[in-house]
Steps between C-alpha positions, in 0.01 A plus 500: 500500500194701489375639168200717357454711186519883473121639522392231727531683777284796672618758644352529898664155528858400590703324175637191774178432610360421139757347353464111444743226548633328186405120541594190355299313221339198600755262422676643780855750475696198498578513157632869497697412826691227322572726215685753702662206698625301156674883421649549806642138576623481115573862402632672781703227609651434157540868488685468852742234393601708224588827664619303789731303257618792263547821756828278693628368140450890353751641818681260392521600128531866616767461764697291257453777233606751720838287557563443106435843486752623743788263302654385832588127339609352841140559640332336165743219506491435890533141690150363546504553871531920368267457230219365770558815728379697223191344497229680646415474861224387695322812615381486867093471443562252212395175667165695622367539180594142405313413819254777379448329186429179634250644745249628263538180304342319752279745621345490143506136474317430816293787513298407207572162419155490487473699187747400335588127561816536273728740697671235680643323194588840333675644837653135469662549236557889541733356814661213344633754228538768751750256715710464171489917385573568830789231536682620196433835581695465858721274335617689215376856501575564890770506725474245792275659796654468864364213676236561818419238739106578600229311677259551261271650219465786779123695477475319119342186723239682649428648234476193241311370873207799460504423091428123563238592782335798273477221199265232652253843655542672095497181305156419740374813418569449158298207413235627723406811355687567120420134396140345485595207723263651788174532250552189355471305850233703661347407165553171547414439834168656501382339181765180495 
């Protein structure tokens, strides 16, 4: 981002022109990088795996209020095969954002596993509890989708594909100029 202070500039020039870039200290912007990454791969996803958790089991509480509310008994006391019609339903762009969701993940994690070493283990576990959430969730909270046979992920391969392929050119980039791995060995190999 660029930055200057109110006064510094003149008039007869142009304010883009003498603005400065904001730079990194010189321990490198690796620190500040994992920082944002450590809140995004622990607080939005925790944040995600509640709302995606509570907004199918709060229909639920709703609808079923709704039904106590109307006083029809044979609805409320229905076989189980009734009661798991009125769960709700998958909506048609629901596995997209679960593919959605996974997407970013990785993009994050590979992107700039570089700066921030720990994002595998915390997208680790983000998925083994996100397997579970979203197993009960389908299991419990949702009626049973219709089955589709496909071939595959579809354009999600190419795209994870491009991720993986962006990753090695980023996380390169990465060491090369936020870190000071390139100072340290021209350093070292012109005075040893």
């Amino acid at each position: 981002r660029f930055i200057s202070y109110p006064g510094d500039l003149l008039d007869n020039e142009s304010s883009f022109a003498t603005r400065t870039q904001e730079e990194c200290g010189t321990g490198g912007c690796f620190v500040e990088l994992a920082i944002q990454l450590a809140i995004i791969m622990v607080g939005k996803q925790a944040l995600n795996a509640v709302m995606e958790m509570s907004s199918p089991w709060f229909e639920w509480c709703v609808h079923r209020w709704t039904l106590r509310k109307s006083d029809d008994s044979q609805i409320v006391n229905a076989p189980q095969w009734e009661a798991d019609y009125l769960l709700a339903y998958w909506k048609p762009q629901a596995l997209f954002y679960e593919y959605l969701e996974m997407v970013l993940q990785f993009g994050f994690v590979t992107i700039f596993v570089a700066a921030f070493p720990l994002a595998p283990v915390f997208a680790l576990i983000n998925n083994t509890l996100e397997i579970r959430l979203d197993a009960k969730k389908m299991i419990s909270q949702m009626r049973r989708p219709v089955a589709q046979r496909v071939k595959d992920i579809g354009i999600w391969y190419r795209i994870l594909d491009s991720i993986g392929k962006l990753s090695v050119i980023s996380n390169a980039l990465l060491i090369a100029f936020t870190s000071d791995f390139l100072p340290r060995l021209y350093h070292y190999s012109k005075y040893g």
